[in-house]
SEFIRO-356472 format. One record per atom (N, C-alpha, C, O): x, y, z; atom name. Coordinates in Angstrom, 1 decimal. Each point is the difference from the previous one (the first is absolute). Layout:
<nodes>
u_v_w_atom
X_Y_Z_CA
...
</nodes>
This chain:
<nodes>
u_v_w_atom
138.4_111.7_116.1_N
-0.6_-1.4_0.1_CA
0.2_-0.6_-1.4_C
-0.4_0.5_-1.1_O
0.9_-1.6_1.4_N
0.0_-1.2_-1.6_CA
-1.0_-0.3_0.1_C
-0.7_-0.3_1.0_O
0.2_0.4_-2.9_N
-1.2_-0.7_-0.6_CA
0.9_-1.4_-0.2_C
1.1_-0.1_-0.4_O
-2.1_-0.8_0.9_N
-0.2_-1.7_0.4_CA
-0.2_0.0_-1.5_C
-0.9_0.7_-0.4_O
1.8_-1.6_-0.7_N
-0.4_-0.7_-0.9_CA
-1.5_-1.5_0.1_C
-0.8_-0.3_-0.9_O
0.9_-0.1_1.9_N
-1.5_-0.8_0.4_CA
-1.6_0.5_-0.4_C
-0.9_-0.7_-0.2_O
1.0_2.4_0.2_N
-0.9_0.8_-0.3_CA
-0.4_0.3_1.5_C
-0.9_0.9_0.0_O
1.2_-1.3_1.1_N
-0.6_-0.1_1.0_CA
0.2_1.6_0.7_C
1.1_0.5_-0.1_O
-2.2_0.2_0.9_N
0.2_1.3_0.3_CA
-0.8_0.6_1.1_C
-1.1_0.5_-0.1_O
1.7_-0.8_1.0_N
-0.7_0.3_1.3_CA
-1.3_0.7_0.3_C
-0.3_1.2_-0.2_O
-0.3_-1.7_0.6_N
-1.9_1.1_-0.2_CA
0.7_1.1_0.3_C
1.1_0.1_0.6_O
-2.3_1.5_-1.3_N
0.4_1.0_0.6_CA
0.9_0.8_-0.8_C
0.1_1.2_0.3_O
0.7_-1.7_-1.2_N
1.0_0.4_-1.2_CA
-0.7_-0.3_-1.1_C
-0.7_-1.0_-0.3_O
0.9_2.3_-0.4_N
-0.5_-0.3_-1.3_CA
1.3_-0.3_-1.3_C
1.2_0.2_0.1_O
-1.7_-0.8_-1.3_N
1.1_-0.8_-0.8_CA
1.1_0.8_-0.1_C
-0.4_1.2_-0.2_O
1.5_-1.4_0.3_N
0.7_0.8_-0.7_CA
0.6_-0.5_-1.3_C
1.2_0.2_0.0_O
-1.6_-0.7_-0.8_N
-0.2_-0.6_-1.8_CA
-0.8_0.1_-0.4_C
-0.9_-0.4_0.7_O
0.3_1.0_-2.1_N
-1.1_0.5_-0.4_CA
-0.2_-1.4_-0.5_C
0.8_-0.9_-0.2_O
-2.6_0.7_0.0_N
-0.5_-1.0_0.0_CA
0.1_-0.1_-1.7_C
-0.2_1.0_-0.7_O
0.6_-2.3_0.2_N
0.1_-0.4_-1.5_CA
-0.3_-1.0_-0.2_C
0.3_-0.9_0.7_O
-1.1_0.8_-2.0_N
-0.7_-1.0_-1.0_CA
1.1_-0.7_-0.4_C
1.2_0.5_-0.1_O
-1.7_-2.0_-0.1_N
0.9_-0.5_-0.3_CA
0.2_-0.2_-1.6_C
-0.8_-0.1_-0.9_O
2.3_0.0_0.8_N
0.7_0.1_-2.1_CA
-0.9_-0.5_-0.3_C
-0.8_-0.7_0.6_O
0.9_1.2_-1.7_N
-1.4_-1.3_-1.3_CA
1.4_-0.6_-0.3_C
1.1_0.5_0.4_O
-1.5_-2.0_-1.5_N
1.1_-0.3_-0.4_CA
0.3_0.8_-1.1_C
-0.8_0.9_-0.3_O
1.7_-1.0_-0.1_N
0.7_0.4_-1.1_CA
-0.5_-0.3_-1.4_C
-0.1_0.9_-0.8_O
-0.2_-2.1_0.6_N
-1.0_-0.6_-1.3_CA
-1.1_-0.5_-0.1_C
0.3_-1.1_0.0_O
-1.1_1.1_-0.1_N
-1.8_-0.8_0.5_CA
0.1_-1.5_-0.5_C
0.2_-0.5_-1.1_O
-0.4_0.0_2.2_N
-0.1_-1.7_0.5_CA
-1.2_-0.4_-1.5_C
-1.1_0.4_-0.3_O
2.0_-1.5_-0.3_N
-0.9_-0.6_-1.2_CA
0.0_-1.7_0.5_C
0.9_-0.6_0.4_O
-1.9_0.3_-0.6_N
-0.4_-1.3_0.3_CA
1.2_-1.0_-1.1_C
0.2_0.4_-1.1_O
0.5_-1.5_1.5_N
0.8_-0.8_-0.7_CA
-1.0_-0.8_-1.1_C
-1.1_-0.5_0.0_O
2.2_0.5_-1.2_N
-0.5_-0.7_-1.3_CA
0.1_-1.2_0.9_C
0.5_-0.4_1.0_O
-1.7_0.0_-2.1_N
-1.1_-1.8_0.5_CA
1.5_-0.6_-0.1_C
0.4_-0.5_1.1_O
0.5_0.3_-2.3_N
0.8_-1.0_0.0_CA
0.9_0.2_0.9_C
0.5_-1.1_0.4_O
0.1_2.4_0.4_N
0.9_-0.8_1.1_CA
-0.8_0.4_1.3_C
0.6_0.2_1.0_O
-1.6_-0.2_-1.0_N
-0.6_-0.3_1.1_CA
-0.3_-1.6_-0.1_C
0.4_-0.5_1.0_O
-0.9_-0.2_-1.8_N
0.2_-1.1_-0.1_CA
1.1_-0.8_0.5_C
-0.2_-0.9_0.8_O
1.7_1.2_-1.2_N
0.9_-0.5_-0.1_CA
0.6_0.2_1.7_C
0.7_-0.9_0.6_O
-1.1_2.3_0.0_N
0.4_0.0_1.7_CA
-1.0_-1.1_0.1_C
0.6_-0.9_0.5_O
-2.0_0.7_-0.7_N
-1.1_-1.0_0.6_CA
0.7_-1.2_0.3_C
0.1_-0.6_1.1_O
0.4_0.1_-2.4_N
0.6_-1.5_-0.2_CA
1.4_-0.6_0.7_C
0.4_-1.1_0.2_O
0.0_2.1_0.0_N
1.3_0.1_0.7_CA
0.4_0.2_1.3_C
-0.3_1.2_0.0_O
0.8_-1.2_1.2_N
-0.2_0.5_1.1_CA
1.3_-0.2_0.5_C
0.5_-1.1_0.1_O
0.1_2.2_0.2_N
1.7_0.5_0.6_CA
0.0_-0.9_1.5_C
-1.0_-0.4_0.5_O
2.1_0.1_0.2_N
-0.5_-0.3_1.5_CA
-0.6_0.8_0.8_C
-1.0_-0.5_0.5_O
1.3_1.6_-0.2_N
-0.9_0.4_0.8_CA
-1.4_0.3_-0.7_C
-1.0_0.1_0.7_O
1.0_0.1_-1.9_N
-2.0_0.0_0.1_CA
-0.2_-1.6_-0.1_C
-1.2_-0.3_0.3_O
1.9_-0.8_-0.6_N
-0.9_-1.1_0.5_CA
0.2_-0.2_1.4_C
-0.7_-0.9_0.5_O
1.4_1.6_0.3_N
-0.1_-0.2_1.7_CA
-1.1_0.7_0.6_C
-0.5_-0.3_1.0_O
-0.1_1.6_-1.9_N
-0.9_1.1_0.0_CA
-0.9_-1.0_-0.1_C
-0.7_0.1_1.1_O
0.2_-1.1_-1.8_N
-0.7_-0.4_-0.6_CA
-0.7_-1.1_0.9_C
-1.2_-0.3_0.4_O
2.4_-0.2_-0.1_N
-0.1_-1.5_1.2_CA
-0.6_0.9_1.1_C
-1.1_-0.4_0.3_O
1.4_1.0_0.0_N
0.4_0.8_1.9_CA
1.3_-0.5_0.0_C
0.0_-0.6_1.1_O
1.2_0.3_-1.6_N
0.9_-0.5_1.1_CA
1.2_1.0_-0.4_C
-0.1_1.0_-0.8_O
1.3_-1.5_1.4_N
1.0_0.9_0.1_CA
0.6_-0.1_-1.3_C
-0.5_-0.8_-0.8_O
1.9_1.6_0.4_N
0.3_-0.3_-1.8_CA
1.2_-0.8_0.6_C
0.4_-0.9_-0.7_O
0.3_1.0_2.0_N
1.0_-0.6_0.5_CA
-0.2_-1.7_-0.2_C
0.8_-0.8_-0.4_O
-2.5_0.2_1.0_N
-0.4_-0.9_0.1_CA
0.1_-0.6_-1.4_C
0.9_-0.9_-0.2_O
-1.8_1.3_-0.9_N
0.3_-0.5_-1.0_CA
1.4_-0.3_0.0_C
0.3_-1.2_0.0_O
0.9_2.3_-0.1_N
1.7_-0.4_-0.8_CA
0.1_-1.3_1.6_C
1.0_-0.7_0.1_O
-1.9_0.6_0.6_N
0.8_-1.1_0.9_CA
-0.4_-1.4_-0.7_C
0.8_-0.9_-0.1_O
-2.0_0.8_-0.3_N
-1.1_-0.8_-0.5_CA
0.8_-0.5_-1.4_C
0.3_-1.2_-0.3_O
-0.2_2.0_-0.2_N
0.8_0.0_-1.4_CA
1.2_-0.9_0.5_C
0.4_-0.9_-0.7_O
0.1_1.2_1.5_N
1.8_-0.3_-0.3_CA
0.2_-1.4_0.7_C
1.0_-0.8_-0.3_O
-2.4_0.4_1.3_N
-0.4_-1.7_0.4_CA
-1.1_-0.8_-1.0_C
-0.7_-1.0_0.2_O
0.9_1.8_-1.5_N
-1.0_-0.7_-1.0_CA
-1.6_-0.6_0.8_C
-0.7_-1.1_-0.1_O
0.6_2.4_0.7_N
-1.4_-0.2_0.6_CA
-1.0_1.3_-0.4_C
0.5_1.1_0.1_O
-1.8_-1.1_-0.4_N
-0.4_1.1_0.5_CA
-1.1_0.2_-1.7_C
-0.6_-1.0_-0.4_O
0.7_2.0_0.0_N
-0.7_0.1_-1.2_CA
0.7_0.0_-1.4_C
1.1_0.6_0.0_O
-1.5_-1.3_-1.4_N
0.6_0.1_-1.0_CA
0.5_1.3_-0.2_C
-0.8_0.9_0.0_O
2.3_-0.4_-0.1_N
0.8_1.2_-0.5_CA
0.9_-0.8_-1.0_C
0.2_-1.2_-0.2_O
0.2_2.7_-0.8_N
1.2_-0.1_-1.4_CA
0.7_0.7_0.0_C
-0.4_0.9_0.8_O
1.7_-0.5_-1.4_N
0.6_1.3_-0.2_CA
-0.6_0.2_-1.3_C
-0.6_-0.8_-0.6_O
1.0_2.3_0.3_N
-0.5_0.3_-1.0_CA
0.3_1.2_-0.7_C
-0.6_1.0_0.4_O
1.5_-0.8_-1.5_N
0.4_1.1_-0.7_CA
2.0_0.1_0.4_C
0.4_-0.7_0.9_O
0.2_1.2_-1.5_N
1.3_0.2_0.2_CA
0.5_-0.2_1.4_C
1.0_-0.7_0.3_O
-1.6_1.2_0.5_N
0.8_0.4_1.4_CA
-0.9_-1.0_1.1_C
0.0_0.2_1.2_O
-0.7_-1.4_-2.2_N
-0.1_-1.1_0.9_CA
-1.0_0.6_1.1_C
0.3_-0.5_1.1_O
-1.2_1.3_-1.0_N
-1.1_0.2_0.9_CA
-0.9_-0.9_0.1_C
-0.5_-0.6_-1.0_O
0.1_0.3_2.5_N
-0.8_-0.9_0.6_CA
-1.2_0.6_-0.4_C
0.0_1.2_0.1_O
-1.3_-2.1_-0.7_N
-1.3_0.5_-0.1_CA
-0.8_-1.2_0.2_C
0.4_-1.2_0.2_O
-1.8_1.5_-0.2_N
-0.8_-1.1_0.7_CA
-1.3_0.2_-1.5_C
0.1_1.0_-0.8_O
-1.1_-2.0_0.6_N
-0.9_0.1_-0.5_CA
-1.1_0.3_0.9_C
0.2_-0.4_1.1_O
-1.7_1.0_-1.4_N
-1.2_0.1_1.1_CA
-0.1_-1.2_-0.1_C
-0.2_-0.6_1.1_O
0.1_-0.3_-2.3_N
-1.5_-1.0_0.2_CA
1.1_-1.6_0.6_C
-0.5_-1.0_0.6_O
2.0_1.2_-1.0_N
0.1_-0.8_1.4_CA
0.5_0.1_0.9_C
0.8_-0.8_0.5_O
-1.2_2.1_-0.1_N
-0.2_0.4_1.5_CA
-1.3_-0.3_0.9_C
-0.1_-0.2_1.2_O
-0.8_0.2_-2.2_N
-1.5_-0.1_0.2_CA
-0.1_-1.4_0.6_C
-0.4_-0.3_1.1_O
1.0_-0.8_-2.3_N
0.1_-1.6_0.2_CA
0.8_-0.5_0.9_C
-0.2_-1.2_0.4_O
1.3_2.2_0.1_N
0.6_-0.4_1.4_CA
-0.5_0.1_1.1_C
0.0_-0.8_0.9_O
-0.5_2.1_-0.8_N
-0.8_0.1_1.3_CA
-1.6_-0.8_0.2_C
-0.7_0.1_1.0_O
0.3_-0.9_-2.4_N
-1.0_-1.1_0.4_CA
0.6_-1.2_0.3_C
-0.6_-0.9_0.5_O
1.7_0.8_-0.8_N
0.6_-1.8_0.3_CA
0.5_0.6_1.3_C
0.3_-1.0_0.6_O
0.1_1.9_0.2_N
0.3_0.6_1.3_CA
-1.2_-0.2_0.8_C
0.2_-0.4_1.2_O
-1.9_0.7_-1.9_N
-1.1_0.1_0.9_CA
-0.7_-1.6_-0.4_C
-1.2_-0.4_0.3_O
2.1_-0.2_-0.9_N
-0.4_-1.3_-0.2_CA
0.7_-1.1_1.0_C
-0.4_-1.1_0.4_O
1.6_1.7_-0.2_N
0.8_-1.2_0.9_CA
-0.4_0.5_1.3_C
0.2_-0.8_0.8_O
-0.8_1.9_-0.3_N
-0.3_0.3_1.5_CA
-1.2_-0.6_0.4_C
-1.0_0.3_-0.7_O
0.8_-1.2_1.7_N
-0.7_-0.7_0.8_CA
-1.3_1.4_0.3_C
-1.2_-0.3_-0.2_O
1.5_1.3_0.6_N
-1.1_0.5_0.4_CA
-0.6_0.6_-1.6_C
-1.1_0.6_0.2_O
1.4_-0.6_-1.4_N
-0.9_0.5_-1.4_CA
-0.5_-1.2_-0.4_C
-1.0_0.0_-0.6_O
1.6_-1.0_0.9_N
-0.2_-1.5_-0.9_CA
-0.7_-1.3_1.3_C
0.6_-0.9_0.6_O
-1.8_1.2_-0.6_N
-0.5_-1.0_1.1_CA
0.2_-1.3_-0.5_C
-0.4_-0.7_0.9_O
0.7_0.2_-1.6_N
0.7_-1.3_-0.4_CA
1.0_-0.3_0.2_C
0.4_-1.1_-0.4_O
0.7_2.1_1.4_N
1.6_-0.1_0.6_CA
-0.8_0.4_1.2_C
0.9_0.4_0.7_O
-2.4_-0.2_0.1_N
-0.2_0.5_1.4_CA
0.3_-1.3_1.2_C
-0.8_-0.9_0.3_O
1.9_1.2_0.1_N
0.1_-1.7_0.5_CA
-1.2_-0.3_1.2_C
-0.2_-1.2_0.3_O
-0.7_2.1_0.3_N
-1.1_0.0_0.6_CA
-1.2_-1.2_-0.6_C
-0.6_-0.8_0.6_O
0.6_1.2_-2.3_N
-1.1_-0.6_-0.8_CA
0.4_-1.9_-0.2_C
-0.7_-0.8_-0.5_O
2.3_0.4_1.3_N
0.3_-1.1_0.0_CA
0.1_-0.7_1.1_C
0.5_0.4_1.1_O
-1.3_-1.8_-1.5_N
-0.1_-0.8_1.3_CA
0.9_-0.6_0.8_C
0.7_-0.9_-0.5_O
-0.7_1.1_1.4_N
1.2_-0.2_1.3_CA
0.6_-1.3_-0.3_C
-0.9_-0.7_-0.3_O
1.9_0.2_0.2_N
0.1_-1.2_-0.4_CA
0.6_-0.9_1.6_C
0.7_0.4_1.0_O
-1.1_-1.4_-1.3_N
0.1_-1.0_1.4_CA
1.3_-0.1_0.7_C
0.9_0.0_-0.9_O
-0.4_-0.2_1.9_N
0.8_-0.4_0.5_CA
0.9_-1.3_-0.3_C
-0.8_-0.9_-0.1_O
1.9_0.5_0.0_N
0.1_-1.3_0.0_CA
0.2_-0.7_1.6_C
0.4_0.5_1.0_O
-0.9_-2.0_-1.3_N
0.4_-0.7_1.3_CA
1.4_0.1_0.7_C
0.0_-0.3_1.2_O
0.9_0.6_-1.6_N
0.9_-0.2_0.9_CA
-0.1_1.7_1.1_C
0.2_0.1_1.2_O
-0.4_0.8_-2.0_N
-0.6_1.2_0.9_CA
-1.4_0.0_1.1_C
-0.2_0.9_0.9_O
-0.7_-2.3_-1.4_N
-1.2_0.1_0.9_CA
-0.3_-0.9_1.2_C
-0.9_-0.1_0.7_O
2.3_-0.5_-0.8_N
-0.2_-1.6_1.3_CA
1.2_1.3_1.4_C
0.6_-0.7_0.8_O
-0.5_1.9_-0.7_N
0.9_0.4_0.7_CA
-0.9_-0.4_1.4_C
0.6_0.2_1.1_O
</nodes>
């Protein structure tokens, strides 16, 4: 009988792989210097500003390429797309500002029906 890479093993059978701890790493995990942890903060690749949005990284490069969507730059030799947080932050309030249901001042419900003209009311 093949052992199933899945781990999966029929009740009734005992393992046949001895049970093992998992590697340590290799080096012990050190917390990143303040300055480029700073410098990932301020900066954001496409997919962590898609991470960031919820949305897709495809969406952005579609967004990008109809000069729609959130402020991006290239940046460094090989011309990489990056995004800033804080106007990412100011995009998605002018996003919850132009939507009718965040901005009750666009709720067309809060506006008064406006009248008919006569040539629509003598039918």
């Amino acid at each position: 009988m093949a052992v199933r890479s899945n781990g999966f093993r029929p009740a009734g059978f005992p393992s046949l792989l001895p049970h093992r701890e998992p590697p340590m790493p290799a080096r012990p995990l050190t917390a990143p210097s303040p300055s480029s942890a700073a410098v990932r903060a301020a900066f954001l690749t496409v997919k962590d500003a898609a991470d960031y949005l919820g949305l897709s990284p495809h969406t952005l490069y579609v967004w990008r390429h109809r000069r729609q969507g959130p402020p991006s730059f290239r940046m460094g030799p090989r011309g990489r797309v990056m995004y800033r947080v804080e106007p990412l932050d100011a995009w998605v309030r002018e996003q919850e500002q132009a939507d009718s249901r965040s901005n009750p001042a666009l709720n067309p419900l809060s506006v008064r029906p406006q009248e008919r003209s006569a040539r629509f009311s003598a039918a």
